[in-house]
LOVOKE-133820 format. One record per atom (N, C-alpha, C): residue number from 0; atom name; x, y, z. Coordinates in Angstrom, 3 decimals. Layout:
R   pos   site       east      north         up
R   NUM     CA          X          Y          Z
...
//
This chain:
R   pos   site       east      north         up
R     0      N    104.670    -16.843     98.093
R     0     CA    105.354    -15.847     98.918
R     0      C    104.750    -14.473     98.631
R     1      N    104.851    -13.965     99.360
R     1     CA    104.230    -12.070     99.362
R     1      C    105.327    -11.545     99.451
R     2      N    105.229    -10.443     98.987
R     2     CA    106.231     -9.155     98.178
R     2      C    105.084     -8.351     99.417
R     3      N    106.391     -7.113     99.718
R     3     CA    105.787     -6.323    100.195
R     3      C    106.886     -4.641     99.735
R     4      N    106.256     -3.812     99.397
R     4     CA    107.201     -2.801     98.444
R     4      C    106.565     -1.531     99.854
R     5      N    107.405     -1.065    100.226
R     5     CA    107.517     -0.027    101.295
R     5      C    108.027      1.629    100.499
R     6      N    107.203      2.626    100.484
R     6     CA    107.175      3.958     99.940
R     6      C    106.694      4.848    100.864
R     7      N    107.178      6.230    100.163
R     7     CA    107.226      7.825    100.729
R     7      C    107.941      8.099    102.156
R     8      N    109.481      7.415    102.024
R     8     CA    110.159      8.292    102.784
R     8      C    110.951      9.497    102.413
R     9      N    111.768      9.851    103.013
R     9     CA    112.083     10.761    102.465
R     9      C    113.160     11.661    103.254
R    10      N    114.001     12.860    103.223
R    10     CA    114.121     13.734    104.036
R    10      C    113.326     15.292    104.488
R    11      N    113.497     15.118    105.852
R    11     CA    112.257     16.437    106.235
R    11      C    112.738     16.899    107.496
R    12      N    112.352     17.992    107.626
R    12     CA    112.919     18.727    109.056
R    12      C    111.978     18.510    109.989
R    13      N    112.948     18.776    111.248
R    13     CA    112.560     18.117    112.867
R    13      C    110.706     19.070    112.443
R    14      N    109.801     18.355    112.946
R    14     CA    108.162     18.848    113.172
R    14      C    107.488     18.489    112.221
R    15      N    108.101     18.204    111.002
R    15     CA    107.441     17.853    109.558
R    15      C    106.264     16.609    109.431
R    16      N    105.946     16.277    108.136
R    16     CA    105.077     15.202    108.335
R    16      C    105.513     14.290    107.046
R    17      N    105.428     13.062    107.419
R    17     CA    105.268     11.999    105.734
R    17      C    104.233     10.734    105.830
R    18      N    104.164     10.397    105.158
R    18     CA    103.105      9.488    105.074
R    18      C    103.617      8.226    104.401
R    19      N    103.864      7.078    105.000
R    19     CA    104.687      5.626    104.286
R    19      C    103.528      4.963    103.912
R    20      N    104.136      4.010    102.893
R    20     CA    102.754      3.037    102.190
R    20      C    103.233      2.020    102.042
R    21      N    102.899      0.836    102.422
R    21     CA    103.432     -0.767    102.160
R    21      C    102.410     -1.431    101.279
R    22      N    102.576     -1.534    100.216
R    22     CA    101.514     -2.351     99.174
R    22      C    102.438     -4.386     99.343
R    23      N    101.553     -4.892     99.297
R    23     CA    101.685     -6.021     99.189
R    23      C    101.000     -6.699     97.995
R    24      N    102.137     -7.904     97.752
R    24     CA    101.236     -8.530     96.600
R    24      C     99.956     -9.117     96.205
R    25      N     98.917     -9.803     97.982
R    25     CA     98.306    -10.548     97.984
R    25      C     97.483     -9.595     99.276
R    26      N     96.482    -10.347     99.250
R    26     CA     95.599     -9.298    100.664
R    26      C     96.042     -9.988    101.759
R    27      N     97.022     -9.378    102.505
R    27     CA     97.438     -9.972    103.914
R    27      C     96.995     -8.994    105.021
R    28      N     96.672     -7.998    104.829
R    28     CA     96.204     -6.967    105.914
R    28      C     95.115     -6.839    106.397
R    29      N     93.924     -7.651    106.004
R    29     CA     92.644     -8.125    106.459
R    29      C     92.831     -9.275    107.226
R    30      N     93.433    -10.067    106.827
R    30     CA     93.475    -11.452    107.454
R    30      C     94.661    -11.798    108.833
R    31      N     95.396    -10.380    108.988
R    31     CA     96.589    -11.024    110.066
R    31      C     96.932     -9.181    110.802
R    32      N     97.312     -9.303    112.041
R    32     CA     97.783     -8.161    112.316
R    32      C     98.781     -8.149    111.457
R    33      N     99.157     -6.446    111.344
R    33     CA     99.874     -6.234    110.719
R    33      C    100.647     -4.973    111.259
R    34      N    102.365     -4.883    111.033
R    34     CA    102.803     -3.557    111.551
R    34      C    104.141     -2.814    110.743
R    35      N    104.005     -1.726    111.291
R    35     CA    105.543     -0.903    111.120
R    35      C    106.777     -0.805    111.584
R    36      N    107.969     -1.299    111.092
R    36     CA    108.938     -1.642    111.847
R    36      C    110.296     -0.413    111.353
R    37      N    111.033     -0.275    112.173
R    37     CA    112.246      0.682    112.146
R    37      C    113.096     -0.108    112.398
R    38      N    114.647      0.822    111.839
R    38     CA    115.486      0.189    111.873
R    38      C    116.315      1.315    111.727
R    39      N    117.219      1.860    113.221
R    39     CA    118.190      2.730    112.678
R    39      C    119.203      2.426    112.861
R    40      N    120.656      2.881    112.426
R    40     CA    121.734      2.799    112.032
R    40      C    122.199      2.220    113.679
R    41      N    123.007      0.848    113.936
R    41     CA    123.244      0.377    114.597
R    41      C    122.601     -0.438    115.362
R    42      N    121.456      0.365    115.836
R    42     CA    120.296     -0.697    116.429
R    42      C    119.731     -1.505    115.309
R    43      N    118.930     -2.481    116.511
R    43     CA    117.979     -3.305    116.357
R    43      C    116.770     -2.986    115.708
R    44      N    115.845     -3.640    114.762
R    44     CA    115.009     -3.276    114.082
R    44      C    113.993     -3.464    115.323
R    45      N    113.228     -2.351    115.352
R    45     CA    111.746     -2.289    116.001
R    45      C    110.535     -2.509    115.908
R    46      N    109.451     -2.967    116.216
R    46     CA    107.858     -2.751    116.283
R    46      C    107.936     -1.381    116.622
R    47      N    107.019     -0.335    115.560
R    47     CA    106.736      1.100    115.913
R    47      C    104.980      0.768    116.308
R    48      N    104.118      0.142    115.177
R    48     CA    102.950      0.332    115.338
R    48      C    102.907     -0.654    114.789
R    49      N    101.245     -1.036    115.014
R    49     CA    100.441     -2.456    114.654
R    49      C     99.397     -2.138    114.469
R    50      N     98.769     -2.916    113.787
R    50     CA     97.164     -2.829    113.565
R    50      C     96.947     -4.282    113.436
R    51      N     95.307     -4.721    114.120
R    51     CA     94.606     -5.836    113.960
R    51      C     94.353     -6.321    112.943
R    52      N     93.591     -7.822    112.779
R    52     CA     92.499     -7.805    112.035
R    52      C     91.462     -6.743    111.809
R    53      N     90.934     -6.966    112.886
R    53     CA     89.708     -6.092    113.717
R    53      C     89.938     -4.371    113.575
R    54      N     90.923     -4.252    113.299
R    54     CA     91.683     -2.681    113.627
R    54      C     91.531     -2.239    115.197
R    55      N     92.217     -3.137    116.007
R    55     CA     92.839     -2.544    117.229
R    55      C     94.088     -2.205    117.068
R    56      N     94.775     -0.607    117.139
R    56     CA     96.227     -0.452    116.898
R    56      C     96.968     -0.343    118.364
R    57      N     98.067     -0.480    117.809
R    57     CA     98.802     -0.357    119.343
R    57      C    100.575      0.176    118.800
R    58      N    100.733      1.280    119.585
R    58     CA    102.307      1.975    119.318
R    58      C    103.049      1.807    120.645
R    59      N    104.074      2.010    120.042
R    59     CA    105.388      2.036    120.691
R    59      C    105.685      3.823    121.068
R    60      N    106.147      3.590    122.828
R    60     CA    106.064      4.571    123.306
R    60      C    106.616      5.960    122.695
R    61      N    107.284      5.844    121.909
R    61     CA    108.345      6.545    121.046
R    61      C    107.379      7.073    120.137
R    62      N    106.492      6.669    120.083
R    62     CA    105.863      7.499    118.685
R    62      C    104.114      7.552    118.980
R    63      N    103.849      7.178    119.905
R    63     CA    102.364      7.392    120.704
R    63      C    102.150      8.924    120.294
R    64      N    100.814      9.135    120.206
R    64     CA    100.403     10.738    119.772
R    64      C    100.732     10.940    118.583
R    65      N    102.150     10.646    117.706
R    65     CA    102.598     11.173    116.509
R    65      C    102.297     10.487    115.061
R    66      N    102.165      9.138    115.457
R    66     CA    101.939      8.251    114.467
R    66      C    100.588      7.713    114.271
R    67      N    100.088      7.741    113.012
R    67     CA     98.728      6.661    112.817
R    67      C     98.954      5.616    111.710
R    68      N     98.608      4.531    112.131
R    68     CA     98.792      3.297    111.498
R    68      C     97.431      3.447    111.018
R    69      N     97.048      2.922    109.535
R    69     CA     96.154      2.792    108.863
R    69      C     95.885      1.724    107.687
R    70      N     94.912      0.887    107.313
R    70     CA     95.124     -0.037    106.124
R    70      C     93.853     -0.244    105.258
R    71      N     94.199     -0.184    103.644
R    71     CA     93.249     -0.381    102.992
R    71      C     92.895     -1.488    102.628
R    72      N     92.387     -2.611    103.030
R    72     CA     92.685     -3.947    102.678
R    72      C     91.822     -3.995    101.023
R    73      N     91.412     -3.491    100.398
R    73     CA     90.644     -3.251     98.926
R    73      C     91.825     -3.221     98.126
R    74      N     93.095     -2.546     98.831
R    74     CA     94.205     -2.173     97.788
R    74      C     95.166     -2.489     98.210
R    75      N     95.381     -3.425     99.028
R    75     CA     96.517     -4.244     99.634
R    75      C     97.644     -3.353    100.528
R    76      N     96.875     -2.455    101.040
R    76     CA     97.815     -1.088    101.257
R    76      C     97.789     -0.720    102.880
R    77      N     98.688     -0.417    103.552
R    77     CA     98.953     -0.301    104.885
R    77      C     99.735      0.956    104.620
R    78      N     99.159      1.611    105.540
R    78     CA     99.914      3.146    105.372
R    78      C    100.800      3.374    107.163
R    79      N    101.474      4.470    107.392
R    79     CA    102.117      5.008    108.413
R    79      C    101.786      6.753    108.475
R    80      N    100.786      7.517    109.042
R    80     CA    101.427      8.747    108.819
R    80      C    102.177      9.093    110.175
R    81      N    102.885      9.818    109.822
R    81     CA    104.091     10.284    111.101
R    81      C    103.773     11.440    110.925
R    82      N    103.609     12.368    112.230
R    82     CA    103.637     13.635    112.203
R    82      C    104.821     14.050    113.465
R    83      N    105.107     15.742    112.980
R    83     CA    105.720     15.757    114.316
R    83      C    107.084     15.359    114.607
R    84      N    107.475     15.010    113.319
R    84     CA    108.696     14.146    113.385
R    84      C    110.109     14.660    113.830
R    85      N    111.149     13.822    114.790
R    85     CA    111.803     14.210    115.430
R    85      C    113.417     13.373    114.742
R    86      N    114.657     14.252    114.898
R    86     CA    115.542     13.637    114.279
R    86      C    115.908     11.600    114.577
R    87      N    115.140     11.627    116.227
R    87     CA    115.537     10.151    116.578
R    87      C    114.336      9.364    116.072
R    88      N    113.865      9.496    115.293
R    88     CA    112.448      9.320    114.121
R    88      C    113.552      8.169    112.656
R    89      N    114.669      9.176    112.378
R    89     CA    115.541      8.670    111.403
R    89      C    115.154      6.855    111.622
R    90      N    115.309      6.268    110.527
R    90     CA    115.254      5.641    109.950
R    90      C    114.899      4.575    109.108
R    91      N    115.307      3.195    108.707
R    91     CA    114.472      2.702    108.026
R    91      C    113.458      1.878    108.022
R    92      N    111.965      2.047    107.422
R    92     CA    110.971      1.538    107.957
R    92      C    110.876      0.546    106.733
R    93      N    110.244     -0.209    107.647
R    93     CA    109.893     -1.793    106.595
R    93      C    108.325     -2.269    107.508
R    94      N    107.775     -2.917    106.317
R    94     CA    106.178     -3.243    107.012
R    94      C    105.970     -5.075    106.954
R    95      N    105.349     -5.164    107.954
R    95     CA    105.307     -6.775    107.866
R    95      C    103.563     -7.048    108.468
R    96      N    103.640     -8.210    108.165
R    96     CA    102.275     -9.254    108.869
R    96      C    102.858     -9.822    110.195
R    97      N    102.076     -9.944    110.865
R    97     CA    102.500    -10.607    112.128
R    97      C    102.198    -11.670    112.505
R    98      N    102.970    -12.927    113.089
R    98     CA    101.634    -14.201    113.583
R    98      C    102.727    -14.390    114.837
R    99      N    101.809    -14.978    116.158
R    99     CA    102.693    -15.076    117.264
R    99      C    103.487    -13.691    117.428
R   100      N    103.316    -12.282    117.142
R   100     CA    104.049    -11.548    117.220
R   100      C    105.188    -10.923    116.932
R   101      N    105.243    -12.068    115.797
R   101     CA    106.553    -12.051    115.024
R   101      C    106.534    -11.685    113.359
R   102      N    107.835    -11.167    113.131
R   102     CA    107.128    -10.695    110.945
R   102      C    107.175    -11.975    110.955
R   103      N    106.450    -12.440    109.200
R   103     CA    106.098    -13.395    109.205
R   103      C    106.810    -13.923    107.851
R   104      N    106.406    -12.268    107.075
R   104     CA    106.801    -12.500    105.645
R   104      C    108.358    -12.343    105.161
R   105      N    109.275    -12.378    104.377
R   105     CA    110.467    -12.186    104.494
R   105      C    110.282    -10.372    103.779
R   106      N    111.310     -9.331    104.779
R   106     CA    111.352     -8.052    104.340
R   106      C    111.389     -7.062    102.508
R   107      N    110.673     -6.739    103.066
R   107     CA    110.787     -5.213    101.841
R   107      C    112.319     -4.918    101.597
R   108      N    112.327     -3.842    100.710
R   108     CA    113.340     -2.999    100.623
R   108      C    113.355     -2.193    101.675
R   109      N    112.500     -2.037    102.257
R   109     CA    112.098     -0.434    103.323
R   109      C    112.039      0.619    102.892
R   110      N    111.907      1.644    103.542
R   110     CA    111.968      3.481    103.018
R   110      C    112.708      4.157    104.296
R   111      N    113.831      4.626    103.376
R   111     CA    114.164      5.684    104.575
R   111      C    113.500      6.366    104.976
R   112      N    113.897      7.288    106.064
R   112     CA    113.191      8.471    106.806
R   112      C    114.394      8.851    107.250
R   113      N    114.609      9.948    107.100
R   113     CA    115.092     11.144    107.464
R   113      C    114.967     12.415    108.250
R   114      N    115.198     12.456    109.481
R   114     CA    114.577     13.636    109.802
R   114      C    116.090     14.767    110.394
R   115      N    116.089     15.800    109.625
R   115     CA    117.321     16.658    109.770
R   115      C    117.086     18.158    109.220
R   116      N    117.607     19.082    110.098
R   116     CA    117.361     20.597    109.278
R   116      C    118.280     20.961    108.544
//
């Protein structure tokens, strides 16, 4: 099984920037798309962004322009930077592998995000 440990959220005001990091136990981010998922208070957890094998990314309209999905597969590491960030930005992100389009692995802890003045 893979562990996946989700870091650097945080609280920050509406325009700000943070940068999330999903380290995993095993190299899964070379070998499978992989993405960023949200989850705010009441709703449904989301696909924000994805990245390929290949590194073709693809976002969710909500965060197009603001977000870059990025991954180090040397260090088992998938990053998020968010810029720009807006209070409906809030909440919690968790990172997964994808197969058929679906997570694959069982969830992180996640990292909040916060966005409030």
């Amino acid at each position: 099984q893979v562990q996946l440990v989700e870091s650097g959220g945080g609280l920050v005001q509406p325009g700000g920037s943070l940068r999330l990091s999903c380290v995993a136990s095993r190299n899964i981010f070379g070998l499978n798309t992989a993405g960023w998922y949200r989850q705010a208070p009441g709703k449904q957890r989301e696909l924000v962004a994805s990245v390929s094998s290949v590194g073709y990314t693809n976002y969710a309209d909500s965060v197009k322009g603001r977000f870059t999905i990025s991954r180090d597969n040397a260090r088992n590491t998938m990053y998020l930077q968010m810029n720009s960030l807006k209070p409906e930005d809030t909440a919690v992100y968790y990172c997964n592998a994808l197969r058929s389009g679906a997570p694959y692995y069982s969830w992180g802890q996640g990292t909040q995000v916060t966005v409030s003045s």
